[in-house]
C-alpha positions as CSV (number, residue, x, y, z in Angstrom):
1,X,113.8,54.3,111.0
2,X,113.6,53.5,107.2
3,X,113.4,49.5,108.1
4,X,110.2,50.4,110.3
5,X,108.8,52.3,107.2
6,X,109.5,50.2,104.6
7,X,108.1,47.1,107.3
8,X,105.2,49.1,107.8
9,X,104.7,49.5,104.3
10,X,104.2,46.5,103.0
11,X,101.7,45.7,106.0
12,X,99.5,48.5,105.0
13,X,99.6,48.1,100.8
14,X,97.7,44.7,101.4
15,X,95.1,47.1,103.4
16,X,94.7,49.9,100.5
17,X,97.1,52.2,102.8
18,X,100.2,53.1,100.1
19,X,103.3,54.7,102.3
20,X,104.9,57.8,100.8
21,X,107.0,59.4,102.7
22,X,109.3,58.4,106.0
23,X,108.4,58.4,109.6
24,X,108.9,61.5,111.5
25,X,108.8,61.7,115.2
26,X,106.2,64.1,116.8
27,X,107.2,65.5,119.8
28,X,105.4,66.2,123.2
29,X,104.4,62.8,124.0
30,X,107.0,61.2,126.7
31,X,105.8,57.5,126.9
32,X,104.2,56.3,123.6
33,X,105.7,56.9,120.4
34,X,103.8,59.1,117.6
35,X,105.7,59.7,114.3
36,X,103.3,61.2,111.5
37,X,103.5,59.2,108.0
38,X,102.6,60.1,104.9
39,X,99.7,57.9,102.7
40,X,98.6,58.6,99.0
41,X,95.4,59.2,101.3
42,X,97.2,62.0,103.1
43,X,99.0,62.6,106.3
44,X,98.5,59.7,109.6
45,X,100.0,59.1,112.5
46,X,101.6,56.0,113.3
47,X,101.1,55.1,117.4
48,X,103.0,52.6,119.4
49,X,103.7,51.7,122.8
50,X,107.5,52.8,124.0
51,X,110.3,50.9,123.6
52,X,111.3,47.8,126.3
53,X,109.4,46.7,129.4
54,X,105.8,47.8,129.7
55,X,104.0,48.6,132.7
56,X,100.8,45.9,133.5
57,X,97.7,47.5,131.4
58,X,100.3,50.4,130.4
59,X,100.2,51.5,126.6
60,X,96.6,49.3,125.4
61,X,97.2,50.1,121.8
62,X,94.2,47.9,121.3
63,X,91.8,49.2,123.8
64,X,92.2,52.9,122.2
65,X,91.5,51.0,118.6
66,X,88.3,49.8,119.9
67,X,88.0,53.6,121.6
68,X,89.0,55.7,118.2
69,X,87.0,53.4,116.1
70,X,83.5,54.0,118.4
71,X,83.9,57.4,119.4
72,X,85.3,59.2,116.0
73,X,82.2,59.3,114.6
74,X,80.4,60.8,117.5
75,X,83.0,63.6,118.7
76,X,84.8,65.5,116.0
77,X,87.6,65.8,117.8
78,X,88.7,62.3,118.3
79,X,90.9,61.8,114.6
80,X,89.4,58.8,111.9
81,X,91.8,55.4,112.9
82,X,92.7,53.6,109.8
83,X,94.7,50.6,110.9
84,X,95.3,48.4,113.8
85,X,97.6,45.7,114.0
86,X,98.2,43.7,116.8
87,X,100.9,40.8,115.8
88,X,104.3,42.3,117.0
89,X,106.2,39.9,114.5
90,X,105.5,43.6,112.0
91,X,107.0,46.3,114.1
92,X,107.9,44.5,117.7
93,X,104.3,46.0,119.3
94,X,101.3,46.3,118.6
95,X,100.3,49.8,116.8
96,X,97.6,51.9,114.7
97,X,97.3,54.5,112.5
98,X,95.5,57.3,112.9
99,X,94.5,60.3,110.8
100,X,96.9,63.2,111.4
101,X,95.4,66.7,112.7
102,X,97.6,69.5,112.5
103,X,97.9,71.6,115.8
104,X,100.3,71.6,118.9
105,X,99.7,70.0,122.2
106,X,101.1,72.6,125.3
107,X,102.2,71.5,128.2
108,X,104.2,73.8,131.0
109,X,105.3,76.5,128.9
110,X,102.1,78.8,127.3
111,X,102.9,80.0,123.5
112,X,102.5,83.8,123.0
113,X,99.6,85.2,123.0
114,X,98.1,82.1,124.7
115,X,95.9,82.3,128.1
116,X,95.6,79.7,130.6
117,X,92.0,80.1,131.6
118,X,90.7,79.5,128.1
119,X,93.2,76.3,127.7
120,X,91.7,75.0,130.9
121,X,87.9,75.9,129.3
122,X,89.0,74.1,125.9
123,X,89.7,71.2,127.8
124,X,87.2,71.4,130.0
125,X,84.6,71.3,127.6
126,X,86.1,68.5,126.0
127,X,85.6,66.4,129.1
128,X,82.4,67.4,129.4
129,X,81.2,66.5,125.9
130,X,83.3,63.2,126.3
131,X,81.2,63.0,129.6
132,X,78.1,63.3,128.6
133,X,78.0,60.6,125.6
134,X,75.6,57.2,126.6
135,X,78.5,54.5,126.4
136,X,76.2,52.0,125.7
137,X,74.8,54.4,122.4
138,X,78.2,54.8,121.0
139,X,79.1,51.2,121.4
140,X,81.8,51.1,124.2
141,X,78.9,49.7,126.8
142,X,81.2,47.2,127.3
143,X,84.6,49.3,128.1
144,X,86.0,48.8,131.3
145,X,83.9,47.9,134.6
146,X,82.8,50.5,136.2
147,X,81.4,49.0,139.2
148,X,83.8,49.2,142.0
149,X,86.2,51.4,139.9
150,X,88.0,53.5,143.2
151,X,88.5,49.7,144.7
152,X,90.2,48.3,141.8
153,X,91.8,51.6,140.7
154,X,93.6,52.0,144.1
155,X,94.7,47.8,143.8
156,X,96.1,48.2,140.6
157,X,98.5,51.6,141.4
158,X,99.1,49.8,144.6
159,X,100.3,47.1,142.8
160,X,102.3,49.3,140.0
161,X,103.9,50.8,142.9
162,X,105.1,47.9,144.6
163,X,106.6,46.4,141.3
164,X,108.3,49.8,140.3
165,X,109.7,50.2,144.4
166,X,110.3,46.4,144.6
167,X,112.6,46.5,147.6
168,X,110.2,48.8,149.5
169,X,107.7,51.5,148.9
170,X,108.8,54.6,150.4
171,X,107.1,56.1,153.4
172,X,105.0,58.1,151.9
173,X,103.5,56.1,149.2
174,X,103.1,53.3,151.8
175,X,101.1,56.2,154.1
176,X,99.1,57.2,151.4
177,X,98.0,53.9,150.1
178,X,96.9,52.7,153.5
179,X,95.2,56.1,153.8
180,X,93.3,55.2,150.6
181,X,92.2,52.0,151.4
182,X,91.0,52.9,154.8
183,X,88.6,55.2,153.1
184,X,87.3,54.0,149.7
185,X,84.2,55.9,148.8
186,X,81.8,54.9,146.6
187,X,81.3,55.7,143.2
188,X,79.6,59.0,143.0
189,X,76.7,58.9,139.8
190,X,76.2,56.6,136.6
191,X,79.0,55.7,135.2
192,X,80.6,57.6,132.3
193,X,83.4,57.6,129.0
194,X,86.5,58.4,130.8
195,X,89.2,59.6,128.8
196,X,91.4,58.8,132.3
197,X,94.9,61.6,130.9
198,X,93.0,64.6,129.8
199,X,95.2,67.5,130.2
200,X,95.7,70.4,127.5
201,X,98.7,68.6,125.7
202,X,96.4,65.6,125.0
203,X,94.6,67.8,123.1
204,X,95.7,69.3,119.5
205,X,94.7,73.3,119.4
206,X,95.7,75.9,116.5
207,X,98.4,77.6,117.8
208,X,96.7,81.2,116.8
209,X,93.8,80.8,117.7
210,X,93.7,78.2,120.4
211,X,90.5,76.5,119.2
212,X,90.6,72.5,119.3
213,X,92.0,70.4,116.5
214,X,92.2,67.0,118.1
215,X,91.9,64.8,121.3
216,X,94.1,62.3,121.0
217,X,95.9,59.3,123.5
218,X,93.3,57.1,124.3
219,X,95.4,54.0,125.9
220,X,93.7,54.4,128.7
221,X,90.2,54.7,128.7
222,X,87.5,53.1,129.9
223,X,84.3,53.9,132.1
224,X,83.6,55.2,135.7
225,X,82.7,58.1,137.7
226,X,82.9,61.5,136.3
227,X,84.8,62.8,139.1
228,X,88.0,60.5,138.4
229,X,88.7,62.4,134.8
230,X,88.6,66.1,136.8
231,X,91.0,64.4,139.5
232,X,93.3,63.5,137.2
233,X,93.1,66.7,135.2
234,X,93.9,68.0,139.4
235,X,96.6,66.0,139.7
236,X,99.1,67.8,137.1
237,X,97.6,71.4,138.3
238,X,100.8,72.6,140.3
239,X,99.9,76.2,142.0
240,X,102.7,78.2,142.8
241,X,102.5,77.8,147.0
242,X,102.8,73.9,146.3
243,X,106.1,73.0,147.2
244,X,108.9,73.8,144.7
245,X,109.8,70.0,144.5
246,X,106.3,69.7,142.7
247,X,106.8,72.9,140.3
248,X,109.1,71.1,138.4
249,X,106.1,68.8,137.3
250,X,105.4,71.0,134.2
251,X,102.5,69.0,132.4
252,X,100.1,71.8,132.8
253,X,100.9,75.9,132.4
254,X,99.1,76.2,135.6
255,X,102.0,78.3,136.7
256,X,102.3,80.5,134.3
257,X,101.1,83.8,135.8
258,X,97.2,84.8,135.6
259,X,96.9,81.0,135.7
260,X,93.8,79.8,137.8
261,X,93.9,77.5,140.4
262,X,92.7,74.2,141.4
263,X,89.5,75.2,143.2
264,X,89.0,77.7,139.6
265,X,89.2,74.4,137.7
266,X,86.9,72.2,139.3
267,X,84.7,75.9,139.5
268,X,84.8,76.0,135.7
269,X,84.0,72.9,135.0
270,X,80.4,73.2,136.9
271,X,80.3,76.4,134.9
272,X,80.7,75.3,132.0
273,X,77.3,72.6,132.3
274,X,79.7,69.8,133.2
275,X,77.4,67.6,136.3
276,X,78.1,67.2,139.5
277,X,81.3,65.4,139.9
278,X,80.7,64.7,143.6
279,X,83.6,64.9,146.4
280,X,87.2,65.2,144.7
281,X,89.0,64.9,148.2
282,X,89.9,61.0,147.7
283,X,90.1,60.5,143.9
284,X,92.3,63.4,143.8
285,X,94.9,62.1,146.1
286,X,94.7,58.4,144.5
287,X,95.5,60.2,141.0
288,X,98.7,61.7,142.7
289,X,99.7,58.2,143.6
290,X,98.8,57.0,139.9
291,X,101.1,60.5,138.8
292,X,103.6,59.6,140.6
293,X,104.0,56.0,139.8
294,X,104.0,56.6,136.2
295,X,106.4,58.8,136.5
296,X,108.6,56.2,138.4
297,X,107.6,53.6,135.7
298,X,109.0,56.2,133.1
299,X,111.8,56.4,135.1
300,X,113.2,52.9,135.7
301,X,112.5,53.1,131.8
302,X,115.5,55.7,131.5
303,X,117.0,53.9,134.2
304,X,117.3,50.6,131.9
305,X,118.4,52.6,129.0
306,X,115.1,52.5,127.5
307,X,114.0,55.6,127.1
308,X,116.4,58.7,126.6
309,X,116.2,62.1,127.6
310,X,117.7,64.4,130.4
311,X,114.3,65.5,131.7
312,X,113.6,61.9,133.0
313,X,116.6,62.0,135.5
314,X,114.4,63.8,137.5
315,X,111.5,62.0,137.5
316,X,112.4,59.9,140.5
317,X,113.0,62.9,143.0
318,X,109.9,64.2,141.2
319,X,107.4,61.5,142.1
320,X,108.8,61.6,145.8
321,X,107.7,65.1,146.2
322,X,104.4,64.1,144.2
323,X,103.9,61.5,146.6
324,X,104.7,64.0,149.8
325,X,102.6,66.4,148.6
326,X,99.3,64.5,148.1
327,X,99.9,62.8,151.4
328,X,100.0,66.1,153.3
329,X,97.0,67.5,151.5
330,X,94.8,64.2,151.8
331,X,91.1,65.5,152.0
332,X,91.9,68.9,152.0
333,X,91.1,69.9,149.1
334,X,89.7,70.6,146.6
């Protein structure tokens, strides 16, 4: 750890960034890394991609550079980027540094004192201010390609799957691909800023008073119907009659009790001024197959000695039951 700080010090002297203190791992994230650093400036966050073999498109430490640096003056919550540096000869990947926030990111478990419904609101109204920026006004006109999204979205997991199941897909994610494909809808609405992972623990709230500190992880993002961001939000919202192969999901405290459902979600979100993000049936169930694959992908990662941790032995057994699920429920719901 101190060769990566003193390496990453003298990259960022030459860049008016003086290194003060050591690296520090920050915990919640389970793919990227993101250890807080200390500058004469103050406190940043240094973000790379995980260790070993990345996933195609996985971990774009330079598409959330161009992201951060467009859309942190125009949304308060997305933290000041200081650095990007994209030769891995430095620190063996690419990698930025960002501001630090202070706050926690929750996941499955709720602190005391905290409630579910107004989680879901604070990150509901995140996506909705994210939502309704002009991409082309903040500069990221160019992010992504929108048209044809659901086609190309559905190719790429397709194709994630089949290299992360490279004897053979199992039955169900073979069923549900085919199902997919058979009926690709088209894109409901003008395109819009996806943020493409926003859940509450990509989010940074005061843990007394819940109110938002930061959205952070922005690997991903790009532009494309409105509807895709509330799927995927969908996708990680496990209700208690799902079946208890799924419940061990935990990304979202959408079991603890009190907790609304998934019909509650996509009802807040109208609520709460966000437009009309057309029918969920479809990209719901392709961001099951994209939940479950990354999973996988995380755990061939453990699987390779890559990544350590007893919580991703399970992540095979819980991507089957992933894919199962959103199989048995295709078009039913929302």
């Amino acid at each position: 750890m101190s060769r990566d700080r003193d390496l990453l010090a003298a990259w960022a002297a030459p860049r008016g960034l003086h290194v003060t203190g050591e690296l520090l791992p920050l915990s919640g994230g389970i793919a990227n890394r993101n250890e807080r650093i200390d500058l004469a400036s103050g406190p940043a966050v240094l973000r790379r991609p995980p260790p070993g073999v990345l996933a195609a498109g996985a971990s774009d430490m330079a598409r959330e550079w161009k992201v951060v640096s467009a859309l942190a003056p125009q949304l308060p919550l997305v933290p000041r980027p200081l650095a990007f540096c994209d030769d891995v000869a430095v620190l063996g990947t690419p990698f930025l540094l960002l501001e630090w926030r202070p706050g926690v990111a929750i996941a499955g478990d709720l602190p005391p004192g905290a409630d579910a419904g107004g989680l879901l609101d604070t990150t509901l109204r995140a996506m909705i201010g994210l939502h309704g920026l002009d991409p082309q006004a903040v500069g990221l006109g160019d992010l992504g390609k929108p048209q044809g999204f659901n086609a190309r979205q559905l190719k790429g997991w397709a194709a994630r799957a089949a290299a992360v199941w490279p004897e053979a897909l199992p039955a169900p994610a073979a069923a549900l691909i085919d199902r997919l494909a058979a009926a690709v809808p088209p894109e409901h609405g003008e395109p819009v800023l996806l943020h493409m992972d926003l859940k509450p623990d990509n989010l940074l709230v005061d843990p007394a008073t819940m109110a938002p500190q930061a959205m952070i992880d922005w690997d991903m993002a790009t532009r494309g119907p409105r509807g895709f961001d509330l799927a995927v939000l969908l996708s990680y919202w496990i209700e208690a009659e799902d079946p208890p192969a799924t419940h061990a999901l935990q990304a979202v405290p959408s079991l603890a009790p009190g907790a609304p459902g998934r019909s509650d979600v996509v009802a807040r979100y109208r609520a709460l001024g966000g437009a009309d993000p057309g029918p969920l049936a479809w990209p719901l169930a392709l961001a099951r197959l994209r939940l479950a694959v990354a999973w996988m992908q995380l755990y061939r990662k453990y699987q390779r000695g890559e990544v350590a941790g007893a919580r991703y032995a399970g992540f095979e057994p819980l991507a089957l039951a992933i894919l199962a699920h959103a199989l048995d429920h295709f078009g039913s719901e929302p």
